[in-house]
Each structure stands twice: as structure tokens, then as C-alpha cells.
C-alpha positions as CSV (number, residue, x, y, z in Angstrom):
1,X,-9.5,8.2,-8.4
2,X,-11.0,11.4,-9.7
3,X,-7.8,12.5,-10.9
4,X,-7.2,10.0,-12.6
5,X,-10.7,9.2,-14.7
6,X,-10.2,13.4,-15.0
7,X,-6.8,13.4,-16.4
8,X,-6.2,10.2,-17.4
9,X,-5.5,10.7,-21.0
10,X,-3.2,13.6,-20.3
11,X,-1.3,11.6,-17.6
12,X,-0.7,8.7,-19.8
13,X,0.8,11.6,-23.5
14,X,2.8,13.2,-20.4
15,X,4.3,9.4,-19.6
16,X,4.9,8.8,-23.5
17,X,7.0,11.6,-23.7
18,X,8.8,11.6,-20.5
19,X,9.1,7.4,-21.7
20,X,10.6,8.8,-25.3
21,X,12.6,11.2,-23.2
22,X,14.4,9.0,-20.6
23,X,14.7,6.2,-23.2
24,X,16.6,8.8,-25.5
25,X,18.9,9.5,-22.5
26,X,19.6,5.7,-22.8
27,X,20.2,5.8,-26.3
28,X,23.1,8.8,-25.5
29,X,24.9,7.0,-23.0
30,X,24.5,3.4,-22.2
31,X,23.7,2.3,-25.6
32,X,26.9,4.6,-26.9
33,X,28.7,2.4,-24.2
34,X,27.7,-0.7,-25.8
35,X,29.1,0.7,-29.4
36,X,32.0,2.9,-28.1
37,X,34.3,-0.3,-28.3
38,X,33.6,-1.4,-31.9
39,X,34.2,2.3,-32.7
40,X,37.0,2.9,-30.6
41,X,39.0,-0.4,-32.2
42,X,38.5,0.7,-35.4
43,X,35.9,-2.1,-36.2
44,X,33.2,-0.1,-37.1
45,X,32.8,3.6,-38.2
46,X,30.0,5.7,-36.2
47,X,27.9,5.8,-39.1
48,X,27.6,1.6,-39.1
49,X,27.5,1.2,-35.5
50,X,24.1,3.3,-35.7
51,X,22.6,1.0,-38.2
52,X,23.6,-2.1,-36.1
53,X,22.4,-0.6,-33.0
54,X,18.5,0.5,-34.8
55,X,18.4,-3.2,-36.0
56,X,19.4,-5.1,-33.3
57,X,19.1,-2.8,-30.3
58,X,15.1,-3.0,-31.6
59,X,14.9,-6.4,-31.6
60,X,16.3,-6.8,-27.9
61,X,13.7,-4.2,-26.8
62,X,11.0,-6.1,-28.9
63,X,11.6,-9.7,-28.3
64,X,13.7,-9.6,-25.0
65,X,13.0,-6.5,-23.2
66,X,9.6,-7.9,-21.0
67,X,11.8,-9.6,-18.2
68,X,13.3,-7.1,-17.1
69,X,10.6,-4.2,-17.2
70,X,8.9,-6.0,-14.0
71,X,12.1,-6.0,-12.0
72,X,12.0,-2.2,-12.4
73,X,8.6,-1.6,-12.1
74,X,7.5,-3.8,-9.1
75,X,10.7,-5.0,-7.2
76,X,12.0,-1.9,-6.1
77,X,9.4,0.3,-4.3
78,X,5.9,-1.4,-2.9
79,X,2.6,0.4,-3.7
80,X,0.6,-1.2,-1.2
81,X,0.4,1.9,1.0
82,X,-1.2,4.3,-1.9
83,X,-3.7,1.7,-3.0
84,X,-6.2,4.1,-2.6
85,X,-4.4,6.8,-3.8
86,X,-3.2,5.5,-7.4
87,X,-2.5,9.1,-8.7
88,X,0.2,9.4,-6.0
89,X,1.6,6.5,-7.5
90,X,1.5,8.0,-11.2
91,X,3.1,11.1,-10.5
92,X,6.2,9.3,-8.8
93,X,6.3,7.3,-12.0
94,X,6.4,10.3,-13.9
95,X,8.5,12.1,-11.5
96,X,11.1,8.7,-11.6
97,X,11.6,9.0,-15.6
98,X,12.0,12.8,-16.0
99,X,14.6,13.3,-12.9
100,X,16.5,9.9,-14.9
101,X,16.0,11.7,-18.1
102,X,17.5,14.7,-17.1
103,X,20.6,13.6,-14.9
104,X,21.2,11.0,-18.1
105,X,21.3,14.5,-20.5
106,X,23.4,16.3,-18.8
107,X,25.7,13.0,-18.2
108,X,25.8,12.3,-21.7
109,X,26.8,15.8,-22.8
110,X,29.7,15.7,-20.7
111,X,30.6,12.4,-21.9
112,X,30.5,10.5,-19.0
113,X,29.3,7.2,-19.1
114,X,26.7,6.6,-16.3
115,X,24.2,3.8,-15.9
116,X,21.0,4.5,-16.6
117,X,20.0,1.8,-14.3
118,X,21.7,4.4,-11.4
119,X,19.4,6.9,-12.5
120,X,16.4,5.6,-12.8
121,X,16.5,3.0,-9.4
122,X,17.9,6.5,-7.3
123,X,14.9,8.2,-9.0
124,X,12.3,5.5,-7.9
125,X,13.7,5.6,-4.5
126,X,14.1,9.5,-4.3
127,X,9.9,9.4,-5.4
128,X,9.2,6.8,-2.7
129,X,11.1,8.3,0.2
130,X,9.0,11.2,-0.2
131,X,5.6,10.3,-1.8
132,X,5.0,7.1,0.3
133,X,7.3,6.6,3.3
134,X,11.2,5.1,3.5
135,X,9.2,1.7,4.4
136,X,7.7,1.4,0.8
137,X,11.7,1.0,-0.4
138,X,12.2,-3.0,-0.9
139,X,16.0,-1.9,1.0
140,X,16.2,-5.8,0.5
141,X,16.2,-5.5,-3.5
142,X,18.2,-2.2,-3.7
143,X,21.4,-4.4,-1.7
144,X,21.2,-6.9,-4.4
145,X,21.3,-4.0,-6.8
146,X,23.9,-2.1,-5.4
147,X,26.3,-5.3,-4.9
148,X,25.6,-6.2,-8.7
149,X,26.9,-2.7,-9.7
150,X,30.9,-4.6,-8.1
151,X,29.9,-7.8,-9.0
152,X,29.2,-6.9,-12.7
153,X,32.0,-5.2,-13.4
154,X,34.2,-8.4,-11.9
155,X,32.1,-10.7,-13.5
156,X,32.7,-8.6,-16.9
157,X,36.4,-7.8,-16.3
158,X,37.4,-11.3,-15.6
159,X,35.2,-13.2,-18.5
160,X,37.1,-10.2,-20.9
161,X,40.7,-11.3,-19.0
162,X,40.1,-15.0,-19.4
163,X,39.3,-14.4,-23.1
164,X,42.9,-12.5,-24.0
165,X,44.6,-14.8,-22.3
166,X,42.8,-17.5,-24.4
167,X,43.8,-15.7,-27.8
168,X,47.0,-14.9,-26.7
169,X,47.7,-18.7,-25.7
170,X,46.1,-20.2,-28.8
171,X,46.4,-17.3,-31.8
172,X,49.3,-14.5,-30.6
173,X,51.7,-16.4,-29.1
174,X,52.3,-18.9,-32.1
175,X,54.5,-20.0,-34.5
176,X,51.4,-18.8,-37.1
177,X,49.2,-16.7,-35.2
178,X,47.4,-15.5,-38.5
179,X,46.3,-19.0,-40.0
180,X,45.1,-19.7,-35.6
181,X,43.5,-17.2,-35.8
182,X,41.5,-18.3,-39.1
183,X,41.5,-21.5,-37.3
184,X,39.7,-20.6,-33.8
185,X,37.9,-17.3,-35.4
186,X,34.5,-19.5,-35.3
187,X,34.8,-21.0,-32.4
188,X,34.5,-17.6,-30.6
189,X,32.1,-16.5,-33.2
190,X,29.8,-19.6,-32.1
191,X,30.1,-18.6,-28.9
192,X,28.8,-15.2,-29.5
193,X,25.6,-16.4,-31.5
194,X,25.1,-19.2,-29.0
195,X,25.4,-17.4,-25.6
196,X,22.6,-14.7,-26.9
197,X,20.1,-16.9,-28.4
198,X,20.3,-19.6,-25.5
199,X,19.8,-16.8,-22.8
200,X,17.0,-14.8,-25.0
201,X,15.0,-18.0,-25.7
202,X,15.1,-19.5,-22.0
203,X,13.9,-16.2,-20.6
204,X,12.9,-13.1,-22.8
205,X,9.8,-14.8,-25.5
206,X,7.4,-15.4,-22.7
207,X,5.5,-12.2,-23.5
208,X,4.9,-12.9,-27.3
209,X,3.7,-16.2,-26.4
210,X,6.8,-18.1,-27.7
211,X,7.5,-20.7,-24.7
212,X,10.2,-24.1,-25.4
213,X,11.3,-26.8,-23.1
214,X,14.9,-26.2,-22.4
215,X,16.0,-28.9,-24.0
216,X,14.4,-27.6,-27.6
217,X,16.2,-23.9,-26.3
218,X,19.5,-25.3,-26.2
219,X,19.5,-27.1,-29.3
220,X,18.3,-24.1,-31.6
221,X,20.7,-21.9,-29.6
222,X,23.3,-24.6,-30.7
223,X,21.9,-24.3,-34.7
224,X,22.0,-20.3,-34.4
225,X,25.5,-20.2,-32.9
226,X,26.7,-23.0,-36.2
227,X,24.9,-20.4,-38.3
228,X,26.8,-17.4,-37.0
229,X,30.4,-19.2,-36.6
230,X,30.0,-20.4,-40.1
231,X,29.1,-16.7,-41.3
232,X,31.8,-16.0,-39.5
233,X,34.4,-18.6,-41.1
234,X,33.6,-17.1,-44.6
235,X,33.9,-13.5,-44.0
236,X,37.5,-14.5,-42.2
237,X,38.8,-16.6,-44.8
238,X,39.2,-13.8,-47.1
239,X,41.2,-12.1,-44.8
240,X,44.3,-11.8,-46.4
241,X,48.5,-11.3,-45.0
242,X,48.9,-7.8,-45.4
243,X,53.2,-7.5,-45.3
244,X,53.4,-3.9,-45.6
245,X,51.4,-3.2,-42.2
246,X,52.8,-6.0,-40.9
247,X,56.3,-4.6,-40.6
248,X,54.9,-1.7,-38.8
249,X,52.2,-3.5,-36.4
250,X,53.9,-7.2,-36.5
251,X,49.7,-8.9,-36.1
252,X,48.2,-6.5,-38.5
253,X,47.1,-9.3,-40.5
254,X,45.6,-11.1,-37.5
255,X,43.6,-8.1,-36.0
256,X,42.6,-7.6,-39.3
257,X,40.4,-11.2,-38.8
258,X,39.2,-9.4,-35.6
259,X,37.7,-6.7,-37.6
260,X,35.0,-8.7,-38.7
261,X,34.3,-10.9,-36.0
262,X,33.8,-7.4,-34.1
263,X,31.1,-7.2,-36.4
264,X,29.4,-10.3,-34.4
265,X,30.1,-9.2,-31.0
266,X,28.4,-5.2,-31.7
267,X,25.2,-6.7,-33.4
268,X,25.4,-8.8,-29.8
269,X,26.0,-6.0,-27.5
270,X,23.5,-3.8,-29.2
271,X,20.9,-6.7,-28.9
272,X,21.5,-7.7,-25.1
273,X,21.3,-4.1,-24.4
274,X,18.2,-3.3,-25.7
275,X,16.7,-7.0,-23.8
276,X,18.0,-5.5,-20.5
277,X,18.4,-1.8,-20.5
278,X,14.8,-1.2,-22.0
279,X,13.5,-1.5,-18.5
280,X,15.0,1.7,-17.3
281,X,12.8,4.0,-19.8
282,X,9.8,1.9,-19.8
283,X,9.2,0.1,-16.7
284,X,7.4,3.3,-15.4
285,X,5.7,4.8,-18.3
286,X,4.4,0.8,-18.4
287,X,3.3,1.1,-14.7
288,X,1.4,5.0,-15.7
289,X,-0.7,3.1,-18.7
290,X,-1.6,0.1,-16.3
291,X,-2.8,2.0,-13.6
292,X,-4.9,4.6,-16.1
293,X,-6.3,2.2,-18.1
294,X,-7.4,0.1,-15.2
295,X,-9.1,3.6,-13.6
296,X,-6.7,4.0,-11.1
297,X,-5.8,-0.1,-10.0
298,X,-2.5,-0.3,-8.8
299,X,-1.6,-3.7,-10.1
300,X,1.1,-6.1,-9.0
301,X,1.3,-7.6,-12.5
302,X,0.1,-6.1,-15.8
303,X,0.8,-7.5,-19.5
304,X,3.5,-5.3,-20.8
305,X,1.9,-3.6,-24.4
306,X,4.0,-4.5,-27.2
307,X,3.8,-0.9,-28.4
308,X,5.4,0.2,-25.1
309,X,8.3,-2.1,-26.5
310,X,8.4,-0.2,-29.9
311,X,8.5,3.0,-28.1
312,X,11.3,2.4,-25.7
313,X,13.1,0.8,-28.9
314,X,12.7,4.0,-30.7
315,X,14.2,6.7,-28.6
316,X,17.1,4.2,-27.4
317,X,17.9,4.6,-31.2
318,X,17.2,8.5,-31.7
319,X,19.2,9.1,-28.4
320,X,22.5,7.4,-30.2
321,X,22.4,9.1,-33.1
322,X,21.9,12.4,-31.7
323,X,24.3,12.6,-28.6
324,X,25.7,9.0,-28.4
325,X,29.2,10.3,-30.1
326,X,30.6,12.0,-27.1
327,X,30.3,8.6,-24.3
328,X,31.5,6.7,-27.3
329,X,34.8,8.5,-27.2
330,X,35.4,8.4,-23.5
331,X,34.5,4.2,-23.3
332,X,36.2,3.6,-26.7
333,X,39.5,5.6,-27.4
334,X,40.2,7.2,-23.2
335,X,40.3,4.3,-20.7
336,X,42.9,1.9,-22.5
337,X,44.0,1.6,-26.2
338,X,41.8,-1.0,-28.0
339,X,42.4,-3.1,-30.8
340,X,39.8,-5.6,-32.8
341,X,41.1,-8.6,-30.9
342,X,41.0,-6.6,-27.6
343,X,37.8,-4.8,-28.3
344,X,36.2,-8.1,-29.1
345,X,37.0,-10.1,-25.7
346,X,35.7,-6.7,-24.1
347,X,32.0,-7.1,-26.2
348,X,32.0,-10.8,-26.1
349,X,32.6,-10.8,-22.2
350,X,30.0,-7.7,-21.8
351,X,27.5,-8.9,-23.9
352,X,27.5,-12.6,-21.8
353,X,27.5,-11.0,-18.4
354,X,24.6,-8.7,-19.7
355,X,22.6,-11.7,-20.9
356,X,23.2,-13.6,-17.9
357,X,21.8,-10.4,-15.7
358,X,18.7,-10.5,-18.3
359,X,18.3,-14.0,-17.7
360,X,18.0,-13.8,-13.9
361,X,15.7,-10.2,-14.2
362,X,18.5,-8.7,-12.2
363,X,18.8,-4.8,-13.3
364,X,22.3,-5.0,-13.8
365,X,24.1,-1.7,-15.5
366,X,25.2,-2.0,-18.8
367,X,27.8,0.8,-18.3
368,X,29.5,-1.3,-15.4
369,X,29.7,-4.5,-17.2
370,X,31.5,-3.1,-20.2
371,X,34.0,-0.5,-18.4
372,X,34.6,-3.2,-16.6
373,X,35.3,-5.8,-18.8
374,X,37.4,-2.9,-21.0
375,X,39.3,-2.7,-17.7
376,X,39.9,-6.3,-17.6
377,X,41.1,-5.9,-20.7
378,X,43.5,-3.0,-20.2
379,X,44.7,-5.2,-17.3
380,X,45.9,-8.5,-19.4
381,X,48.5,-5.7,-20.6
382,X,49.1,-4.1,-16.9
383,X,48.3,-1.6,-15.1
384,X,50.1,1.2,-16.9
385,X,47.7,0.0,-19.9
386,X,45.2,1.8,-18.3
387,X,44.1,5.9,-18.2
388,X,43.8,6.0,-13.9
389,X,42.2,9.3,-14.5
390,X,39.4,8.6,-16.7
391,X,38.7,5.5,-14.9
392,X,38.4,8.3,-11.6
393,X,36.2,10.5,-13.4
394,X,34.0,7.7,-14.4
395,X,33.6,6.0,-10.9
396,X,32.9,9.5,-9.2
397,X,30.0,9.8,-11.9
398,X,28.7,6.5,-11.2
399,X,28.5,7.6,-7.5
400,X,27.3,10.7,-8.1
401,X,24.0,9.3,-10.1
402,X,22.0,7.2,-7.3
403,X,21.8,10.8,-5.3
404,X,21.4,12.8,-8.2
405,X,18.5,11.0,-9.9
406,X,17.0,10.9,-5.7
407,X,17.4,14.4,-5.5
408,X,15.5,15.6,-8.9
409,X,12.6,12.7,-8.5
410,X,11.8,14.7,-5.2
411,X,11.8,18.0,-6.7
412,X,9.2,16.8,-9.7
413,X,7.3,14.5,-7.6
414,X,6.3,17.8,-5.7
415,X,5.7,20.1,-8.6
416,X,3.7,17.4,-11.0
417,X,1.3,16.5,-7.4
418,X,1.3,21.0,-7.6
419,X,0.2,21.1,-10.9
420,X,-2.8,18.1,-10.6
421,X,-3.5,18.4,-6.7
């Protein structure tokens, strides 16, 4: 307790930072998943996937992000034991971030595309095994994690499979597939708009106070997904037959409607990130300033600050535009060759499988979702539509990151309780 009333104010600038930190490392690979396949089909350039990702990435954080945080910060390891020893539980929080922070760094300069949600869950447990005692693991909660990192990918990879069948069958495989795809472009634009409001008003408004009966959620989800599908219908409408390309690419003209209906599905991806990944960087900074401020109260439950929120929001978005180019490349142009109308199955399936996890406060990986749902959209073409290599590299660094961010928590853990023991 003295430690904490002592150092309280520097505990709580060193969890802001580590925070800004491990929420950049966020930014610089999961959220440069999220954007690599807009970019990578040719839908958006860099530059614009940025300024969708620091609008709506924000928004998730701000208005959607709350769920989640208390999966991260309460489910996984249990306090009880240090309840009289608070600071113990403060420097494992700080420990948890920087170890994430600095796997995810090194990670996203090498372009691999890990999950942050990895890093941060092997970092809580690395902290816990050490600072508290393998029985303060909830080994219960960390199965169900571990299964959703197969079961995400599936889940993602056969919503993205389904959905190129579906345009194949109704747009590509027609006697007209451009003036189909005109035709059906809104329909899977309404489901876009209507699969991320419905999920973000059942479950992510509770903490700014916004709470509606289902029924009054499912009808305004149905009145924001007509708004978006009719957006949608007039920026595809003046899509116009292009001849020239198409003698070259023989749908041209229809992946050119693609193009801005990939517009939809990033603004989605970026959003449903930021309501479920958000966690990661801020789910222990959140537990630091609840235990501080309460003078060392290890809490069950706190109210999650709102600027908390803001500053998680923040370095996502600093962490894409400095590093977020080089995961981008490897999730966008290296695992299978995308196209608008591939690319957009991949973000539509993603996004849904990411709200879904949000809306059950189940800290599924972003990264897994969307490799896999790229995957599932490789496989609609075959197998040799897919780069087997890259897809190696990128499951040996997913399996690499649980230990990794374990290993590093335990190394800080013992050098932050040096520095204030």
C-alpha cells in the first residue's frame, strides 16, 4: 500500500506510456491486417486507408471498445491472492503491456502479422506464473481462448467462402454479370452496415449510458444498413463498362463496382477492430489507474474512463501510419492474389466474425479471423491459389507469440518489482 500512495502518480504516467506503446504495436500490425486487403486489391491507396482507419478505428475504440477491456482485464488471471499486495498486481500490469509492446515491434518490423491478442494474453499469463502462482491462471478461460484462435479462422474462412460462391453464382457466372452486380451490389452493402450496427448497439453502448431493448436495436440496425446499401447503390450506379480493360481482364467492369463497395467493408473492418482489439492495449493500463486511484483496491469491476478509450484510439492510429505498411504487404499482396470482389468477401466475412467475437466479450484475434477468411478466399480458387510459404511463416509466428510475450512479461515483472521494491 505504501508503494503505491508513494508512487502512485509515477506508476499510473509509466502505464500511459507503456498503454500508448502497446496500443501503437496494435496500430502496426493488427490494425495494418484489417487494411492490408483494401490495399492489397487495389481498393484503397495507403494514404486513404489511414484516414478511414483514424475515423472509424476511433469510433470503435470510443463507442464499442468497453466490452471487451473486462474480458482482458479480469477473465484471464485472478488477483485474489495479492489483495493485500496491490502493487504486485500493478507491476504485472505494467510488465503484461511492455513485453506485448515489444514482441508486437519487432513482429511488425518484420512484417509478420501476429495477434496482438497472443501477446498480450501470453504476457498476462507469463506475469502471473511468476508474480502470483500458476493457480491465479483462469486455465479454464485461456482453453476457450486458445480454441477461438482455430475456431476464428474457420468461422472467418468459411463466411468469406460462402460469400464468393454467392457472387460467383448470382453476379460472375451470368449471362450479365456487370448490370448483377449493380443489381445485388446493395444487398451486400446492407449487410455490411447492418451486421456492425446491430452487433455494436446490442453490446458495445452500455458504458456511455446508451442502453435499447433489442427489438428498438434491430430496427435502427435495419435503418443504418438501408442508409449504407442506398449510399452504396449511388456510388455503384455510376460505375460505367470499361471495354478496353475488359478485353484484357474479361470482369473489369464488374470489379470495378467492387471498388467502391470495398470502401464499405474497410470503414467496417477498421471500426470492429478498434470495438474488439482496443482491449489488448488498454485493458491493463485500465486495471493500473483503478487500482491507484482507489489507493491500492484491487477491484473486480471498475468503470472504464472514457479518456482511457481516446488514448488507446490514439496510438492504434499513430502505430498504422508509422509501421503499418510492412504487415499490410504480407496480408494484402503475399498469401493469395486479391481482387475488389475477392478482397471484399474477405472484409465483409472478417469484419462479422469480429463483431460476433465482440458481441460475446470473447478476445478473439483479429489477425486470425482475416488470414483466415483471405484463406477461405484463396481456397474458392484452389489450393494452388494460395502462397503455402507465407501462410508457414505466418502460423509459426502466431505460435511463436503466446511464449514470446510469457517469456518478456517475466523478465520486466522482475526488473519493474527491482526498481520499486
Amino acid at each position: 500500500m505504501e508503494i503505491i500512495s508513494a508512487y502512485g502518480t509515477i506508476l499510473i504516467v509509466l502505464a500511459m506510456v507503456f498503454g500508448l506503446y502497446m496500443t501503437w504495436g496494435v496500430g502496426a500490425n493488427d490494425l495494418a491486417n484489417a487494411m492490408g486487403t483494401s490495399v492489397g486489391a487495389g481498393a484503397v491507396s495507403v494514404k486513404q486507408a489511414i484516414g478511414i482507419a483514424i475515423v472509424f478505428e476511433f469510433a470503435g475504440a470510443v463507442l464499442a471498445g468497453g466490452h471487451v477491456t473486462k474480458t482482458i482485464r479480469k477473465g484471464i488471471i485472478d488477483p485474489t491472492a495479492i489483495i493485500d499486495h496491490p502493487e504486485i498486481l500493478v507491476y504485472g500490469m505494467l510488465a503484461a503491456l511492455l513485453a506485448a509492446a515489444v514482441w508486437l515491434m519487432i513482429a511488425s518490423t518484420k512484417g509478420w502479422p501476429v495477434s496482438t491478442t497472443h501477446s498480450i494474453v501470453g504476457a498476462l499469463i507469463g506475469f502471473a506464473l511468476v508474480g502470483i502462482g500458476p493457480d491465479a491462471v483462469n486455465w479454464g478461460k485461456i482453453t476457450k481462448i486458445i480454441a477461438s484462435w482455430v475456431i476464428s479462422p474457420l468461422i472467418g474462412g468459411t463466411i468469406s467462402f460462402l460469400l464468393v460462391m454467392s457472387t460467383r453464382k448470382l453476379i460472375f457466372d451470368t449471362e450479365n454479370p456487370l448490370k448483377n452486380a449493380k443489381k445485388f451490389a446493395p444487398m451486400y452493402i446492407f449487410l455490411v452496415g447492418f451486421v456492425i450496427s446491430l452487433v455494436t448497439l446490442f453490446k458495445g453502448l452500455k458504458h456511455l449510458h446508451i442502453d435499447l431493448s433489442g427489438s428498438a436495436s434491430f430496427m435502427l440496425a435495419i435503418g443504418i444498413g438501408g442508409l449504407t446499401a442506398l449510399l452504396g447503390w449511388i456510388l455503384v450506379r455510376k460505375v460505367a463498362e470499361d471495354p478496353e480493360a475488359d478485353r484484357d481482364f474479361h470482369f473489369a467492369s464488374v470489379e470495378k463496382v467492387f471498388t467502391p463497395m470495398m470502401l464499405f467493408t474497410a470503414c467496417s473492418m477498421a471500426f470492429a477492430h478498434g470495438s474488439n482489439d482496443v482491449a489488448n492495449g488498454i485493458g491493463p493500463l485500465a486495471a493500473v489507474v483503478s487500482i491507484v486511484s482507489s489507493g491500492g483496491e484491487v477491484m473486480q469491476k471498475s468503470e472504464m474512463p472514457i479518456w482511457i478509450l481516446f488514448l488507446g484510439g490514439t496510438g492504434i492510429v499513430i502505430g498504422l501510419i508509422t509501421l503499418g505498411y510492412r504487415v499490410m504487404l504480407t496480408v494484402g499482396t503475399k498469401i493469395t492474389e486479391l481482387t475488389p470482389s475477392r478482397g471484399f468477401c474477405a472484409e465483409l466475412a472478417a469484419a462479422s466474425t469480429v463483431v460476433l467475437a465482440s458481441r460475446t466479450g470473447l478476445p478473439v484475434s483479429t489477425t486470425h479471423i482475416l488470414v483466415g477468411s483471405v484463406l477461405g478466399v484463396g481456397l474458392a480458387r484452389g489450393i494452388g491459389a494460395l502462397d503455402l510459404r507465407v501462410v508457414m511463416n505466418i502460423i509459426i509466428s502466431w505460435l511463436v507469440t503466446l511464449p514470446a510475450g510469457a517469456v518478456m512479461a517475466m523478465v520486466f515483472f522482475f526488473f519493474l518489482k527491482g526498481i520499486f521494491g
